[in-house]
C-alpha positions in Angstrom: -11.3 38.9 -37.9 -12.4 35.1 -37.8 -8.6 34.1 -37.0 -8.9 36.9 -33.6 -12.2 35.6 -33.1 -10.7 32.1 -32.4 -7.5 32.9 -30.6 -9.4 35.2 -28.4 -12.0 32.1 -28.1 -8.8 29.3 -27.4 -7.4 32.2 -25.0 -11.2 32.4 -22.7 -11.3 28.7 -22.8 -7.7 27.7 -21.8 -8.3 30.6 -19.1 -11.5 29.0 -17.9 -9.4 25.8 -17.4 -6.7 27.5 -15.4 -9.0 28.7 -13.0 -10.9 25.6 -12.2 -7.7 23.9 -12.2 -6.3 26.8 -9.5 -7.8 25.3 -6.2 -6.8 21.6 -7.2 -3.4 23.3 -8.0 -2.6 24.8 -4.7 -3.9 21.9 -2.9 -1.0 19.9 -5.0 1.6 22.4 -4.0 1.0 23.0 -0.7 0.7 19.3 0.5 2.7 17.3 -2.0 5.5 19.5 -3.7 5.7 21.8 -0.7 6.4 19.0 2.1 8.9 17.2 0.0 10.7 19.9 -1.0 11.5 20.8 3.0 11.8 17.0 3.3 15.1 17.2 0.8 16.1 20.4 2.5 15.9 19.1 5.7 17.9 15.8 4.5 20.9 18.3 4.4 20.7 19.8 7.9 21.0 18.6 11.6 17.9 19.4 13.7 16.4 18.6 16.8 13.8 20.9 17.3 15.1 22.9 19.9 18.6 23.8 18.3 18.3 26.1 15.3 19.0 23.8 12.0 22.4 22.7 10.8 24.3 22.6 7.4 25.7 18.9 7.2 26.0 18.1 3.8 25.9 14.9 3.1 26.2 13.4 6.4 22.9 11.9 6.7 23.3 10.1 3.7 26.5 8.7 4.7 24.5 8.1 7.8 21.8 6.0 7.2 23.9 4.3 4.8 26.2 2.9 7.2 23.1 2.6 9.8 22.6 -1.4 10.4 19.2 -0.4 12.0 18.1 1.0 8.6 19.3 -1.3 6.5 17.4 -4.1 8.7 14.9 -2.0 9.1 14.4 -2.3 4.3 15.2 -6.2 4.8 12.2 -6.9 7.3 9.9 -4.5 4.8 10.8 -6.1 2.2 10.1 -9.2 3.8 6.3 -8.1 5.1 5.7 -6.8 1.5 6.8 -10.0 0.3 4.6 -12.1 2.3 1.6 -9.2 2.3 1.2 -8.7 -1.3 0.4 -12.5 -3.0 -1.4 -13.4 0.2 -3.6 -10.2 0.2 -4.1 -10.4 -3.7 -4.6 -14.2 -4.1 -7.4 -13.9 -1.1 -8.9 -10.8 -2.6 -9.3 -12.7 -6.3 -10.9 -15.6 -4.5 -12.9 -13.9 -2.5 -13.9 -11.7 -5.9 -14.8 -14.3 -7.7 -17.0 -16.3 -4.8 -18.8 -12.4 -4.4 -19.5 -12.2 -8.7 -21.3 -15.5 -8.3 -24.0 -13.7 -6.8 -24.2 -16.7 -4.5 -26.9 -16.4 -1.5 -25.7 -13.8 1.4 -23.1 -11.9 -1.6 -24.5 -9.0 -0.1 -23.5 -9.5 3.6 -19.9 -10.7 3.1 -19.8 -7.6 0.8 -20.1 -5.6 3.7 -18.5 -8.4 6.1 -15.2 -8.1 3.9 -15.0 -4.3 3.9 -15.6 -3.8 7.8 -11.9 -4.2 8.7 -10.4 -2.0 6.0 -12.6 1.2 7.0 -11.6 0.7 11.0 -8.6 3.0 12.2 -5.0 0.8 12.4 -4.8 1.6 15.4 -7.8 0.1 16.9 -7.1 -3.2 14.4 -4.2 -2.9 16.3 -5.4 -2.6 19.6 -8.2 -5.6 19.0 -5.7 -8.4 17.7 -3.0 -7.2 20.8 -6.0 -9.2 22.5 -6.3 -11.7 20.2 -2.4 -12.8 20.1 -2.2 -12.2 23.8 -0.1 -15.2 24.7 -2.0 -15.4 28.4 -5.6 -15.8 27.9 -5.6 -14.7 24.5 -8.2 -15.4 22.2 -6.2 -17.3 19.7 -3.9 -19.3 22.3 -7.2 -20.1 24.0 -9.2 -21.6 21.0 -6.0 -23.6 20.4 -5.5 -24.6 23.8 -1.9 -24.0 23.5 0.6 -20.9 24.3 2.6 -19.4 21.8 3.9 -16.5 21.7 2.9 -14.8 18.6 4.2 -11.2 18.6 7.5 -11.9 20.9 9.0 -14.2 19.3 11.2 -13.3 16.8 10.2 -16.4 14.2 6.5 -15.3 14.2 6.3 -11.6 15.3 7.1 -10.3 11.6 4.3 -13.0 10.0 1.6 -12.2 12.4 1.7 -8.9 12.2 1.8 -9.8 8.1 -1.4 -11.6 8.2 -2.8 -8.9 10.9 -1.9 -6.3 7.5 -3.7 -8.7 5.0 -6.8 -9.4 7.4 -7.2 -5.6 7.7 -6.7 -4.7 3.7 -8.3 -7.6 2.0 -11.6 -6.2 1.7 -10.3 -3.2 -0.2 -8.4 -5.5 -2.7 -11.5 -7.7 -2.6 -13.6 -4.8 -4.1 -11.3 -3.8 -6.9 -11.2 -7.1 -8.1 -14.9 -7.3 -8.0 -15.2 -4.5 -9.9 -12.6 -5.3 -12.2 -14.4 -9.0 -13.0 -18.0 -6.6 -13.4 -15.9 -4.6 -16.2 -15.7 -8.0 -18.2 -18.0 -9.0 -21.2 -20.3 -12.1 -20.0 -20.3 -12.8 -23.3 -16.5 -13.0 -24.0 -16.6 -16.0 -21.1 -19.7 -16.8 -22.8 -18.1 -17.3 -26.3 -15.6 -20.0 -24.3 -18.1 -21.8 -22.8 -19.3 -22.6 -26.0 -16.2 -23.6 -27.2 -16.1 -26.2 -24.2 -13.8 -24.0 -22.0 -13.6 -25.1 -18.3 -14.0 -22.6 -15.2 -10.1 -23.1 -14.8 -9.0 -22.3 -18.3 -11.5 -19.7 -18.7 -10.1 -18.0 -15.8 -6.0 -18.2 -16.5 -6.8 -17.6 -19.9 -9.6 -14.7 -20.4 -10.4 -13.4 -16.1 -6.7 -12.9 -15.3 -5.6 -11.2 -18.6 -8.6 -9.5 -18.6 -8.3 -7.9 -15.0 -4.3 -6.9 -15.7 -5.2 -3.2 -15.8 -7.0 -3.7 -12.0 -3.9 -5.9 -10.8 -1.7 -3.1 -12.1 -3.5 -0.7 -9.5 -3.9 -3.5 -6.8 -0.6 -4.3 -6.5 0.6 -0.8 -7.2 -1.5 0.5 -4.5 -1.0 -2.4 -2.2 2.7 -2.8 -2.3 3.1 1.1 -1.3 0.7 0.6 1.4 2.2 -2.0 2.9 5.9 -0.3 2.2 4.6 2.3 4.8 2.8 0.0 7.1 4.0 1.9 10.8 0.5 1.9 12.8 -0.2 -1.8 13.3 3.8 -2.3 13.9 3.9 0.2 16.2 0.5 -1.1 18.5 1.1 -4.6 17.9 5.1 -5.3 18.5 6.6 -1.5 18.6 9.0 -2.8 16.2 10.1 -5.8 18.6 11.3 -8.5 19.8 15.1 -7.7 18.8 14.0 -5.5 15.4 12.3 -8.3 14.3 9.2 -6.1 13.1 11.5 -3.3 12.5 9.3 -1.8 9.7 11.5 1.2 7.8 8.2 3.4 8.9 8.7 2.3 12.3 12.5 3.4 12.1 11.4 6.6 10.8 9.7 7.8 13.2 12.2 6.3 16.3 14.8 8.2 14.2 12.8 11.8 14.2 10.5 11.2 17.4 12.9 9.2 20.1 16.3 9.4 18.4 15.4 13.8 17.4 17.3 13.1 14.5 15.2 14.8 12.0 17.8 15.0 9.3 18.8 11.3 9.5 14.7 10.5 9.0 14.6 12.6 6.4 16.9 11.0 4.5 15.5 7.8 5.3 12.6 9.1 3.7 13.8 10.1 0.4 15.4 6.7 0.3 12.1 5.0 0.8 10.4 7.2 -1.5 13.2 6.9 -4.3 12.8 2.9 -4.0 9.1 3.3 -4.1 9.2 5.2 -7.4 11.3 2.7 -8.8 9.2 -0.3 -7.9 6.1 1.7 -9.4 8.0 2.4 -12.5 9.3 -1.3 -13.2 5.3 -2.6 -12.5 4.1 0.0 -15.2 6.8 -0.8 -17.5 6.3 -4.9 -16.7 2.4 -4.5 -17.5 2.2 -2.0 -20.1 2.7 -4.4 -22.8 0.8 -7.4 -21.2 -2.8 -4.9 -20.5 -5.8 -4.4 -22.3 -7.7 -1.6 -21.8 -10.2 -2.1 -24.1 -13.0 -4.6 -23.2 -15.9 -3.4 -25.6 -15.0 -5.8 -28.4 
């Protein structure tokens, strides 16, 4: 009786869980599993939106493959990741550690920092269009010289780089700040005493120490920025000659201008298979280099 007493106990409480797991559930299926599932059907098929769908096979694969737009379109993404990411993170870490000082005004640049991450991309956008303006533009005018930041093809892709890291390093800003608050005092106490400078201290204890908040940082960052189509699309609309041809951008010329919905599915998978790998190499690279454990 004691034995039916507890299975009948385990059954009510593994129940209980289902159901309170039930709306989170749904929510997961119907806008994650659902959408990529049609997304991989849809890879298969030629549509327009007007035509009823059709059975291609693998031509959209072969497609995109063979598509010099697209694969420019992964070379100038990887090339804004590459210059987003260690910009974005080394600002946020200095910025981090000025803002744990607890310096006068902390509080203000707190704020100051996180302004631009919670406006809309497209007004960021819209705001630095008039900043880079090369008539009359703010930054041309404080200069006093013309240049021609967002059509020409040397500095387009850069600009709108360092628009992307002036819009996001608040948010990286705050992990970090909350990654250094997680830390001991007295563990960089302990060093002090040992005659540890603010340098060594920090290679040697703060950056170790904060590998479980890089891991998300850059995780979070680098997918971000791998999807970046808003700012691209106010600031340069992919131009001059493809030069800011982000692989979001040539998504959505593929589906929205192009009606190739197949192709841009495709494209999507491929983006979201070479996401997935670059999120499991970073877990496997700091998996054995993380502590998670800061209480001793």
């Amino acid at each position: 009786m004691r034995s039916l007493g507890r299975t009948r106990r385990k059954a009510g409480e593994a129940l209980t869980a289902w159901a309170l797991l039930t709306p989170s559930l749904i929510g997961v299926v119907l806008f994650m599993l659902v959408p990529i599932a049609i997304v991989v059907w849809l890879s298969f098929y030629r549509w327009n939106l007007i035509s009823p769908p059709r059975f291609v096979g693998l031509a959209n694969w072969v497609g995109i493959m063979t598509n010099g737009r697209f694969a420019n379109s992964l070379l100038v993404t990887g090339a804004f990741v590459l210059i987003v990411i260690p910009t974005q993170t080394a600002l946020g870490l200095f910025f981090a550690n000025l803002l744990h000082r607890r310096l006068p005004g902390s509080g203000f640049f707190r704020t100051l920092y996180v302004l631009p991450w919670v406006c809309a991309p497209i007004a960021v956008g819209v705001m630095w269009t008039w900043v880079l303006a090369p008539s009359h533009g703010a930054l041309n005018t404080l200069i006093g010289h013309r240049i021609e930041w967002l059509s020409d093809q040397a500095l387009a892709l850069p600009s709108v780089a360092l628009v992307s890291v002036w819009s996001q390093v608040g948010y990286v800003t705050l992990f970090f700040l909350s990654g250094l608050g997680a830390i001991p005092e007295t563990i960089t106490e302990a060093a002090q005493l040992d005659g540890a400078g603010r340098l060594r201290i920090f290679w040697t204890i703060t950056v170790p120490l904060l590998r479980p908040t890089l891991f998300f940082v850059l995780l979070t960052t680098a997918i971000t920025a791998a999807q970046t189509f808003d700012t691209v699309y106010v600031l340069t609309g992919g131009g001059p000659l493809y030069a800011t041809d982000v692989v979001g951008a040539r998504i959505y010329y593929e589906a929205f201008q192009n009606h190739e919905f197949g192709s841009a599915a495709a494209m999507a998978l491929v983006v979201f298979i070479l996401l997935a790998a670059m999120a499991l190499l970073q877990k496997l690279y700091f998996d054995k280099r993380t502590t998670y454990d800061l209480s001793t």
